[in-house]
N, C-alpha and C positions, 0 to 999 in steps of 0.2 A: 635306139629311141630313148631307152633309161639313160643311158649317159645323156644327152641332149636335154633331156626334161631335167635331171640334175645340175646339170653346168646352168641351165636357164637359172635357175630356183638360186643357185651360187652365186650367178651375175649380179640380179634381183637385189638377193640381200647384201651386197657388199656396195651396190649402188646407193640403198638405204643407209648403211651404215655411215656411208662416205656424205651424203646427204643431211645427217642429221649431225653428225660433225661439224660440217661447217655451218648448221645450224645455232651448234652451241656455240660456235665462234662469235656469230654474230650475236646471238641474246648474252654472252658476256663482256663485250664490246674487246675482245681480245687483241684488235690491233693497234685500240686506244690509248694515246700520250695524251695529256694531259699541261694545258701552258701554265705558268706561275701565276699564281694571283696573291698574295702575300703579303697580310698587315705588316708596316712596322716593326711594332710596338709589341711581338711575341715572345714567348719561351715554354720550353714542355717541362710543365710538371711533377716535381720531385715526388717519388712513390708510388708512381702509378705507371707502373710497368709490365703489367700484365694484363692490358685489357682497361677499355673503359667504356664498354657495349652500351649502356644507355644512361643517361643524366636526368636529374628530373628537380626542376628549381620551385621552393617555392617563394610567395610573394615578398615574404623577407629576405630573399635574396641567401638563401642557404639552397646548397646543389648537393643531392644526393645523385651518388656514382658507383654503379653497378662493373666490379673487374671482377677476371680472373672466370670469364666463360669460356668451357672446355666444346667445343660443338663438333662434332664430324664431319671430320675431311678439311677440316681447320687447322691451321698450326698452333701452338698454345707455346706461351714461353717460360709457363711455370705449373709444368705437368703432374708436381706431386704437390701446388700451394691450392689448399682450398679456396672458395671465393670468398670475396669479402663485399662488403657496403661502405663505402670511404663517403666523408662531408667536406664539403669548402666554401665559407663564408665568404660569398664575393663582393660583401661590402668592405672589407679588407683592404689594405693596398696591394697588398703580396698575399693573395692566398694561400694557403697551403693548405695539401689534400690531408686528410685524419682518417686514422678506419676506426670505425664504430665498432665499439662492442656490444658483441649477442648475447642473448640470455643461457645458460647453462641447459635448457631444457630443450635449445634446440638444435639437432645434428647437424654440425658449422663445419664438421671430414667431410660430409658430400655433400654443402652448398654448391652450388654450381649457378649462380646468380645472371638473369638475364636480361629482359625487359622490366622496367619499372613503374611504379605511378604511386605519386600524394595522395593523401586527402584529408582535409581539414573538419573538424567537424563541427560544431554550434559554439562549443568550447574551448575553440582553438586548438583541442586536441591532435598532432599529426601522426597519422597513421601511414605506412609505407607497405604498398603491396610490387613483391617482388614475382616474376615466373622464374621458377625456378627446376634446375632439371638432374636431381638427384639418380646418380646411377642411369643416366639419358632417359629418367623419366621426365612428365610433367605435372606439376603443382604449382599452385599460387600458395604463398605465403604473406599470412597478414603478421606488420609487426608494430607495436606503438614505440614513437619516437621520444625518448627520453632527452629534452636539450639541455638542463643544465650536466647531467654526468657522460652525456654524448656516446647514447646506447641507444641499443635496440630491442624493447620486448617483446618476443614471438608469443603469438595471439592464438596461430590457429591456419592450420593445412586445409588447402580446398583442393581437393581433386575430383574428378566426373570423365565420364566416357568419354564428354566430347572436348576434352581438355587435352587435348594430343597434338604433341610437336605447336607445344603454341611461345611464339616469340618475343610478342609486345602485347602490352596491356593498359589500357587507360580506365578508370574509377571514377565515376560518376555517383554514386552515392553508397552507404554503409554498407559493405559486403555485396557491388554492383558494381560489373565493369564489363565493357566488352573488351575480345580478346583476340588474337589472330594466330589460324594455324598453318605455319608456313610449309608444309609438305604432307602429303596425303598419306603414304608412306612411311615408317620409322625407319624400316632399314637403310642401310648407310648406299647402296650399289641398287637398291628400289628407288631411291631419290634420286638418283643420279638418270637412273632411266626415267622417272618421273620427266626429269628438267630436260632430258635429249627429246621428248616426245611432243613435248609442247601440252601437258595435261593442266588444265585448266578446274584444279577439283579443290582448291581450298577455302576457307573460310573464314567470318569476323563470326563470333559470338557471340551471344550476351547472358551472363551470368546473373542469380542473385538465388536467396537459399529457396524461393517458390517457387523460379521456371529456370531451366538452363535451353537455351535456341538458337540456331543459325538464323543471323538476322542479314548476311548478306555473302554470298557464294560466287563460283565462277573466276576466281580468282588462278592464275598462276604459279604466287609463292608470295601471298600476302604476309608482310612484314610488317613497319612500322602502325602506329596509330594514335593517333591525338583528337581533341576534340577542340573547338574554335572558343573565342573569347567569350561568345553570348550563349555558351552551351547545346546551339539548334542544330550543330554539325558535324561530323565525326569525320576526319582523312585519315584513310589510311592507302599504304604504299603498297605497288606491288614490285618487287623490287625485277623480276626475271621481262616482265613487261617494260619495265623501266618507266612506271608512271605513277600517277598519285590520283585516288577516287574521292570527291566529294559525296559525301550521303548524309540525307537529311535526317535527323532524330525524329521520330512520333515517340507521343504520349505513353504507348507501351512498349517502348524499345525499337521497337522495327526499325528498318534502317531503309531509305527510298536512292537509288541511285540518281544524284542530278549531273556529275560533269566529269570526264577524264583529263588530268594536264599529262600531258606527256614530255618526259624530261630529257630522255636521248642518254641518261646515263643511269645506274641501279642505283634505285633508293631504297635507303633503310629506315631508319629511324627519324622520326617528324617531331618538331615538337614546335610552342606558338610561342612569337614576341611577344611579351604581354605590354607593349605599349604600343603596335600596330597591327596587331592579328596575324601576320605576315605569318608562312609558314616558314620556318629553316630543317632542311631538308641532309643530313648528312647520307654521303651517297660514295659508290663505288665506282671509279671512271674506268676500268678495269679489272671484273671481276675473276678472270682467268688465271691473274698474277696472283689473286687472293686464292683460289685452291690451287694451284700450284705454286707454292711459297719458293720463290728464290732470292737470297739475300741478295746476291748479289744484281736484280733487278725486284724489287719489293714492288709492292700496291702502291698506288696514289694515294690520293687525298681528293672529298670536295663537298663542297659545303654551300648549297643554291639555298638563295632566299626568293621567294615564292610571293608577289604583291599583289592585293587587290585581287586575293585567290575566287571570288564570290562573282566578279565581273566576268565579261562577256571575252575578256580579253587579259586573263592575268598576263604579269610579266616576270621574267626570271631573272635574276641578277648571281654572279658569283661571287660570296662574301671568301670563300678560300679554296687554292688549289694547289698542289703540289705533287711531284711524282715519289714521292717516297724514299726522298732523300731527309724529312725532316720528321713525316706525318705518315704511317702506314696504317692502307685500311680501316680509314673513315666510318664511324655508325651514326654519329648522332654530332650536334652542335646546339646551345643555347645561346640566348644572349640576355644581359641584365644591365640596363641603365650602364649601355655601351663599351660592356665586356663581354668577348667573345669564348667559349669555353667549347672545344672540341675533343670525344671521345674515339676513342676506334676497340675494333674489333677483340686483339690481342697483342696490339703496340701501346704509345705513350699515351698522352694526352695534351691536347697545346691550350694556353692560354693567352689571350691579348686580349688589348687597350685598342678598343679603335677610335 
């Protein structure tokens, strides 16, 4: 009878196991190719080879570029170069990427630089808040933007309890942003069982030095975040769900869920057209191939633009796609007075003219 109640309990769990497998097959879209979609008018960007996890433009058409993020169970192609902050004027004709220098006072051996965000303040002054994940911890870091000697002053470490495993960050006003934490879990094989489980435990937050608060929860493996043209709206992506949540802004932060778009492939990082609101959405058309790194069949590429996100009825278009013959591992793309600027994970970066 014990052997029988044990063979049962064996069966059991290797049915589960077998079960949640092809679970993960399908929430990483593992069987997924990918067809061309392919501007012209392209080339990938000199120096920037290690990553170009998130971009962040502002209205003068200057793009700060976040590389050289080391993250777990990720490949990294430059395992002993610390991160950096690289710029590119894309009013330019030929851009080229520059890395910023940091101030001496801040430890630049374990940058590990990840999600980004501007902000401007009455005086023009730009200030860059970076999450960053020192020793696989997490902090935000504020730095002021020096543009004629094309530096960076570090200002000041925020860290807080609820500041854990967080990805992307958008800044809404002086020392105020919300944030997203993309796994409930730190450990590397707890996250992993996290995402085989289907646990639905993370979170946006909202920071500022009087209140720190989850202002909106339930999430899967909430990743990117941006905020809409007229300020009233915050998206952000869940990238394991593969879809992207509208939430309205209140007066004291709160966040109200109004709409899910669902995209059919992982989204990462969001950021807005600033001449149609449109979201552009850089995303992973096969996330399997991204933790299981094989050269010799790499990650895609894809880069959805999102219109008329506020309607009853957005619509999705693909501005880029490739299997990872040119563009590996997708996070994020802008665009500026119709140039297209796409970053990835811990591959190149592509640029074009559309």
């Amino acid at each position: 009878m014990g052997k029988l109640v044990l063979l049962t309990l064996l069966g059991a769990g290797l049915a589960l196991i077998g079960e949640r497998l092809v679970a993960i097959r399908r929430r990483t879209n593992a069987s997924r190719e990918v067809e061309p979609v392919e501007p012209q008018n392209c080339h990938l960007v000199e120096g920037l080879g290690y990553g170009s996890e998130d971009i962040d433009v502002l209205p003068s058409g200057l793009a700060f570029i976040s590389s050289g993020l080391k993250y777990p169970g990720m490949v990294n192609f430059g395992p002993d170069e610390p991160g950096q902050i690289f710029l590119m004027d894309l009013n330019e004709q030929n851009p080229r990427a520059q890395v910023l220098n940091i101030s001496d006072s801040f430890d630049k051996a374990s940058f590990n630089p990840h999600g980004i965000s501007t902000f401007m303040d009455k005086d023009h002054t730009v200030y860059l808040y970076v999450v960053n994940h020192p020793n696989m911890k997490s902090t935000v870091e504020i730095f002021k933007f020096e543009e004629r000697q094309r530096s960076l002053v570090h200002l000041k470490t925020i860290q807080h309890k609820l500041l854990i495993s967080v990805n992307d960050i958008v800044v809404v006003g002086p020392e105020q942003f919300y944030a997203t934490r993309d796994h409930y879990f730190t450990n590397f094989f707890l996250t992993l069982f996290e995402m085989a489980m289907e646990l639905h435990w993370t979170y946006v937050l909202f920071y500022s030095p009087r209140e720190v608060k989850v202002v909106a929860k339930g999430f899967s493996s909430v990743n990117g975040i941006t905020i809409s043209l007229d300020k009233k709206y915050i998206y952000v992506a869940d990238i394991l769900d593969k879809n992207i949540h509208v939430l309205k802004k209140h007066d004291n932060w709160d966040l109200t869920p109004l709409k899910v778009m669902q995209l059919g492939t992982l989204v990462d990082n969001l950021t807005i057209d600033p001449d149609t609101g449109d979201i552009l959405a850089g995303c992973h058309p096969n996330a399997m191939k991204l933790l299981n790194y094989n050269p010799e069949d790499p990650p895609g590429s894809e880069v959805l633009r999102i219109h008329n996100v506020l309607s009853e009825q957005p619509s999705i278009s693909t501005e880029y796609a490739n299997n990872g013959s040119v563009l590996q591992g997708s996070s994020v793309a802008v665009v500026y007075h119709g140039k297209l600027l796409i970053g990835t994970v811990f591959h190149k970066a592509l640029y074009c003219v559309l």
